[in-house]
Structure formats: C-alpha cells, structure tokens
N, C-alpha and C positions, 0 to 999 in steps of 0.2 A: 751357664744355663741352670747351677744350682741355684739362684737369687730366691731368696720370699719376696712376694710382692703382696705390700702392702695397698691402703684406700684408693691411695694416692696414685702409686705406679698403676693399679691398676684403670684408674681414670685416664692416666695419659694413655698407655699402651691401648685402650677402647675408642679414644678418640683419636688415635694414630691410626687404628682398620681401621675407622669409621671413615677417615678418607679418603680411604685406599678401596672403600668399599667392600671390606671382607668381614663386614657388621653390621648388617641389618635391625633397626627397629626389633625386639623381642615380641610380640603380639600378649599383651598384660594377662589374656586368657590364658598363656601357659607359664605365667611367670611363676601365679602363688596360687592354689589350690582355691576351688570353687566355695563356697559355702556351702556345708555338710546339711542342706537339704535338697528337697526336689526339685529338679528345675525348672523352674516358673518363668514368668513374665518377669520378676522381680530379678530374677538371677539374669536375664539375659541383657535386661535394659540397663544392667551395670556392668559393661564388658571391663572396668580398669580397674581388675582389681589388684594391679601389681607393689611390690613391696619397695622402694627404692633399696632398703637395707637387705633385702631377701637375694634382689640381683646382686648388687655388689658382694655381698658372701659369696652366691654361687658364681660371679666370675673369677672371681681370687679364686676360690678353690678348683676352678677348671684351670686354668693360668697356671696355676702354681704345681699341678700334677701333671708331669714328664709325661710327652708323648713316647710312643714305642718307635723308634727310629727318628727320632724329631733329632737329634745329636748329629744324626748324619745324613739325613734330606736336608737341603737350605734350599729356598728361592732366592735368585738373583734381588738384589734391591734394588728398588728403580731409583730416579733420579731424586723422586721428592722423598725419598729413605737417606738420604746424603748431604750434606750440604753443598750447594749451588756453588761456583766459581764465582760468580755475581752475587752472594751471599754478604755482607757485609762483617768485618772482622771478630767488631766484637760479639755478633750472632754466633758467631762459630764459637769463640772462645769461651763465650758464657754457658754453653749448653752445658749441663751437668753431667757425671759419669753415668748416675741413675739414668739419665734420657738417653744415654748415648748407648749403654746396656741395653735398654726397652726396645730403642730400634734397631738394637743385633738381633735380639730376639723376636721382634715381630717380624722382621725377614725371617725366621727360621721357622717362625709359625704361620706362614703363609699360605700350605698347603695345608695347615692344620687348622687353619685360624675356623674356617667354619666348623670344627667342631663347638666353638662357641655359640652359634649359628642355632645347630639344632640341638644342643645340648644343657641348654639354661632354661629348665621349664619349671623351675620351682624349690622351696625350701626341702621336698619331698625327696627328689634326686638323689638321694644316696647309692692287628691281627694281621706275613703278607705282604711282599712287595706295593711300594705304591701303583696303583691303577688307573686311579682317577681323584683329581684334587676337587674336594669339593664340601658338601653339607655333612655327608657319612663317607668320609677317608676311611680306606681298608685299614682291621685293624692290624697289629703288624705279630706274627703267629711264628714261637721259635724254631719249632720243627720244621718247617714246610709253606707251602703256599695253597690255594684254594686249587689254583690250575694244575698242580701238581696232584691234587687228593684227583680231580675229573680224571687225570692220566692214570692214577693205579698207582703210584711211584709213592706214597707215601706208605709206611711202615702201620702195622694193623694198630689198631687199637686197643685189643683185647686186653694188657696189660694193665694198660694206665683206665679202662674203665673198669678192672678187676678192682683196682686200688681204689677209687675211686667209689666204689662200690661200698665195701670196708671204712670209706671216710662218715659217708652217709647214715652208714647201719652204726656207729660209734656215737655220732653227736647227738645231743638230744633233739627231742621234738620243739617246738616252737610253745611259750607258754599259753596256757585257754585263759584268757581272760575272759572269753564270751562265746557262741556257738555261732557267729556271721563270722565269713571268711571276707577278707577285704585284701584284693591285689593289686597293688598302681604297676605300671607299665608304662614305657616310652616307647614310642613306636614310629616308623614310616609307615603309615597304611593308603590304601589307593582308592582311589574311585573312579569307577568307569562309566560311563555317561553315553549313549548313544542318539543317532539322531535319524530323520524321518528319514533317512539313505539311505541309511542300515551301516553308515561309519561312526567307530568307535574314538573317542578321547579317555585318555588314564592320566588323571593328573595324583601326585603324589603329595601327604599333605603329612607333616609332621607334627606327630599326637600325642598327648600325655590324657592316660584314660585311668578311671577305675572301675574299679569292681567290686559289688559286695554281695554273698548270696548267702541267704540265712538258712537257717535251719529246716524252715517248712519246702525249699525251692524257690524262692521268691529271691530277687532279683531287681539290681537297681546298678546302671551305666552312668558312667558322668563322662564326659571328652571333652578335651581343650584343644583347639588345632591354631596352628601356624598357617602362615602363609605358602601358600603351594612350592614345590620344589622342584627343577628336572633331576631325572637320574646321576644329572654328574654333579647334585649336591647345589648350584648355583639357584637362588632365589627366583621363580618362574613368575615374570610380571605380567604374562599374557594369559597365564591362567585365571579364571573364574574364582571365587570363593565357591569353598563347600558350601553342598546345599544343605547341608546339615548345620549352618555358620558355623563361626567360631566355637561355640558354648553351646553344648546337645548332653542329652542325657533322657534313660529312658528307665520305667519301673516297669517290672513283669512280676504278674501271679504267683502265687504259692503252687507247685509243681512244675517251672517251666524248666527247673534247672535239679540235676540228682547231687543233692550237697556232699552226698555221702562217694561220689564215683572214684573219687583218686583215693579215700582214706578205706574202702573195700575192695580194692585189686588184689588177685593174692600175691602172696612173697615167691611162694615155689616158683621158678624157671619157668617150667613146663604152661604152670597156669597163668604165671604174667602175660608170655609171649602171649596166647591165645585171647586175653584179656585184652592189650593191646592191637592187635590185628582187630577184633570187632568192634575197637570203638571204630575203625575210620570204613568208610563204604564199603561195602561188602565187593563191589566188581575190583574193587584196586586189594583191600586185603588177599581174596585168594588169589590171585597172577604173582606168581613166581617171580617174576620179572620185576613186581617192587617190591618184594616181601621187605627187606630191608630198609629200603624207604620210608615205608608205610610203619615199622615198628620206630624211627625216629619222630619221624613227624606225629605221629599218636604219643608218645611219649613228650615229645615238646610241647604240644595243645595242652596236654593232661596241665604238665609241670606253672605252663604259664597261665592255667585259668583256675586253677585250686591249689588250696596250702594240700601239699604234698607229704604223707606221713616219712620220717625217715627210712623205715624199715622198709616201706611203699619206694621210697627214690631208692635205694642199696638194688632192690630188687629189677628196677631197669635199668639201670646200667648194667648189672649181670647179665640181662638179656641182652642186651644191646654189644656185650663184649664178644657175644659168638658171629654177632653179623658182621659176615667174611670182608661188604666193602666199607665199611666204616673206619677210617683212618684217623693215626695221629698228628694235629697241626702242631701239638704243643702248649706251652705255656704260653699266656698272652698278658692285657691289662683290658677288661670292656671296657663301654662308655662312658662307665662313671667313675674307672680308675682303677676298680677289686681287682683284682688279682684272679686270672681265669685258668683251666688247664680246656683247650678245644680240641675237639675230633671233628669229622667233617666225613661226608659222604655226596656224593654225584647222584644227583635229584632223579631217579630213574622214571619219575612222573613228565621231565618235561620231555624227554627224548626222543619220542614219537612226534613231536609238534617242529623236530630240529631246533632246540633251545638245548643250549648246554650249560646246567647250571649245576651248585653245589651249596648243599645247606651245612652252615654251621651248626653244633650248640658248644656254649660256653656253660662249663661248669666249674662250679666251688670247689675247691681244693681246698677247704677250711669244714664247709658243711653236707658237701658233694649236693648241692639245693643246683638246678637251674639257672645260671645267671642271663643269659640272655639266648637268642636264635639271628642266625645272620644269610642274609641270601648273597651271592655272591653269585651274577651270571657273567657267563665268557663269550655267551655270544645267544644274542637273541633279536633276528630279525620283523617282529614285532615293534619292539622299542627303539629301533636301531643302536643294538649294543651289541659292539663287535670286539669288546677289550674286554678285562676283569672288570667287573661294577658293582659295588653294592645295592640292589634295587633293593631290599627292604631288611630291615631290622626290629626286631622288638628285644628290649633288655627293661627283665623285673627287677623295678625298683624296688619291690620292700613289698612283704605279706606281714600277713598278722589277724587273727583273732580281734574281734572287738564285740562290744554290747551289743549293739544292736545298728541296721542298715543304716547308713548316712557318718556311724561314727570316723 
C-alpha cells in the first residue's frame, strides 16, 4: 500500500472506479481556478475550464497520500475486481503485477474512493470510526471518536489547545505582499429551497469558493460547484443544479466587510472571550446554555473568513482551553492530507430541535492556523440521519495577502 503511483497507474486505477462507478465526471468549474476577474457573461459561457495535467497531478497526489485507516478497512472485491473462471488463460497470466497491485488497492480504496470524488477541485488544493462510506468519509481522529466527544467521554482539551496556543503565538505572521486578504476554501454548503406548500428540499453541493476583501471593506466571491450530493456522500442524480449554476461570483461595496475584525480582537483572555461572544447573535451569545458553542463557532467563522494574526489565533485557543465541553479527538490527517491535531465539542445549538450533533475544528500543529471545520451529526430526523455523518465540512485551502482584488 506503500506504492508511488505514477501517469500511468493512475489512469488505470481511475478507470478501474470509473466502472465500478465510484468516479464520477469531475465538473471542469471546480477542476482549475476561474479567471482572476469578475464574473461576467464571458466567464460563465466557458464553463471547461479544466487542466487535463492540473487533474492528473491532483489525482496522483490524492492516490498516493494514505488514508487514515485505509490499512485496515478493505471492501470485499466484487467479481469484476478478480478474474472470471471463464476468463481466458492467458488474460490472467498477462495481467501485470502493477495491475494486480492497482486492484488490491482499489478494493482497499472503496470506501475511500470518493474522496476523489469531492476532493479534486483544482491546482489550488493544498478523523473516527467509519460511519458512512461515501463523498466525505469520516475523518479518522487518534484520540476518540465524534460520538464519544457528544457522550462527555473524551479527555478535556485544555492542554493540547494550551500547546497549541504557544505554537501559534511562536510562528510568524503570513508575508504582506499586499493589503487584500484572499481565502480559498473547499466546502460542502447547502441550499434549501422551499415550495408553494411550505415543504422544504436541502440539496448539498460540493464547493470550492474564494474570497477577497480589501482594505476599504469591499469584497468580491467567486464559487465553483459540483454536482449535488446526498449526505452519505453518493452523487444525487435527482437533484436540481444550483440556482446559482455551476460558476457564481459576487462584488460588494467598500464598507460591506470590517477588513480589520480578526487582526483587532484583543490578545488578553478576558477581552478575547468577550470579543468572540459578540461577533455571533446576541440571543445565542448570552444563554449560558451555548456559551461554549458559540465561542467555537465565532472563532471558526472568524478563522475561516480572514487571515488571522498569529498572536490573534494563540489568543483563541487560550480561550477556548478553559471551555469545560470542548474535548480531545487527537491527531488526525484533513482533506488535503496536513497533518491536523482536532478537538470537538457537542453543538449545544442543535439540541433543542433534537439533532445531536458535534463540531470539529482542525488545527495546525505546525502554525496553530485553522485548518478546517467538520460537522459530524449522530442523529437528525430532519435529514433522516440516524448513524454518524458528516453533513458538512469546510477546510482552508491556503490564505495569503495579494495586490489587489481578483489577484
């Protein structure tokens, strides 16, 4: 399972899923990054813009970086993973070792295989028992599991986001080459759509977005979407396209966005916490009931919509080490591979609606920066999810400073 796979292997091994069906068509809007202007007429009316050399990079490089339990999950291989009885001899004898490799391993990547799925969105791309085999496979989390952090049974946190704290406050800030913050992001995001009954559809559509907000508060979106998904990750061929298509993107006014809000939080304890509690609604901030919730999820919005100052991240996670349900998952790998250390907490937002769910975050153990957020519900009769699921994920691809909007 140590193999490099090369052009080659990885051609076969793609069109060995492909028909077995656990590789779908990539949608070219999220293959290779849109052209760094606004988007027009001219941008939409050329949805292909994929790289043939951009994919094959990015699937070798998903291919070739070890899943977390992938050694000791394996799917049965079907009949057409083997050779036939009725196969003729020298078919059999000629196969090569490489092929014969390829489909131990694509049996072994079966459950995995759609990470390819939603995870090939471009040159850009740079936890847990299993739950549900699908588009977003749980990721696999050394300490613990997700349904273990909702029981209380996982070990505090406080420690490992003390350290963690100290990683952040040590490395340096990110270089200015320019005063626009620009964030890319991969995401499952939802959209809900209602109709003249008053019944609701959430179809989920797998995203690769950016973001860039300048200096005055101005602001400019760009989104690439895939083809809709159900929650257990499998390709939804009854859902609708976004009505936003494939390729959307929006500019906003100088003032709509506070460029300056995650680099002026203060560092002190006292004034983070309070900092954080007021960005998020004021009826959920004061209830006791999610204080802790509420200072995660403020803290993850913040982290994943602005470049984040170091001493600014040292400083939430300090906060975050005193809040009492915030547990250790452990060490992980996210979904582009980095190297994550995850805590997790029991969403006390949905608990009232009877949904029991738990938010990840993944954090850098190298820069203590955000790496991604993971939802993780155990039971929501809404969606009919009555097992672990991942319903939605976002993991920051890459910040950075640039010259100016669109760079």
């Amino acid at each position: 399972m140590t193999d490099d796979l090369g052009a080659h292997d990885v051609e076969e091994l793609r069109a060995l899923m492909r028909q077995h069906h656990l590789l779908p068509e990539i949608p070219a809007a999220l293959v290779e990054p849109a052209a760094r202007a606004t988007v027009g007429a001219a941008d939409l009316a050329d949805p292909d813009r994929r790289s043939p050399d951009a994919v094959e990079a990015m699937l070798a490089g998903i291919l070739a970086t070890p899943r977390p339990g992938s050694s000791s999950t394996h799917a049965e291989p079907s009949a057409a993973t083997s050779p036939s009885p009725a196969e003729p001899a020298a078919a059999r004898s000629g196969e090569t070792t490489r092929r014969r490799r390829l489909r131990r391993r694509a049996a072994a990547l079966a459950v995995a295989a759609a990470t390819v799925v939603v995870a090939v969105v471009g040159s850009q791309l740079s936890s847990t028992p299993t739950a549900v085999a699908g588009g977003a496979p749980p990721l696999a989390y050394a300490g613990g599991s997700p349904e273990a952090a909702w029981e209380g049974s996982l070990p505090s946190a406080h420690d490992t986001l003390v350290e963690l704290a100290s990683v952040a406050d040590d490395a340096a800030d990110l270089p200015r080459t320019g005063d626009v913050q620009h964030i890319s992001r991969y995401s499952w995001l939802s959209e809900t759509v209602g109709d003249a009954d008053g019944n609701t559809t959430t179809t989920v559509y797998p995203t690769a977005d950016e973001l860039w907000v300048g200096p005055d508060g101005s602001a400019r979106t760009l989104q690439r979407r895939a083809a809709a998904v159900r929650y257990d990750g499998q390709v939804d061929t009854t859902a609708p396209e976004s009505e936003a298509g494939p390729l959307s993107g929006d500019d906003f006014f100088p003032g709509t966005m506070n460029p300056s809000v995650a680099a002026e939080l203060p560092t002190d304890p006292d004034g983070m916490e309070s900092a954080l509690l007021a960005h998020m609604p004021q009826e959920y901030a004061e209830n006791p009931d999610y204080h802790d919730t509420v200072l995660v999820e403020s803290a993850a919005d913040l982290a994943r919509t602005y470049i984040v100052p170091q001493d600014v991240a040292s400083a939430m996670w300090t906060v975050l080490s005193d809040a009492p349900t915030i547990q250790l998952l452990g060490d992980t790998t996210d979904r582009l591979g980095r190297p994550g250390v995850a805590v997790a907490i029991p969403d006390s937002l949905w608990k009232e609606s009877g949904v029991e769910a738990v938010t990840v975050l993944i954090i850098s153990p190298t820069d203590g920066q955000l790496l991604g957020t993971e939802t993780v519900m155990l039971t929501n009769p809404m969606l009919d999810v009555d097992e672990p699921t991942v319903t939605g994920f976002t993991t920051v691809t890459s910040r950075q400073w640039v010259a100016k909007i669109g760079d």
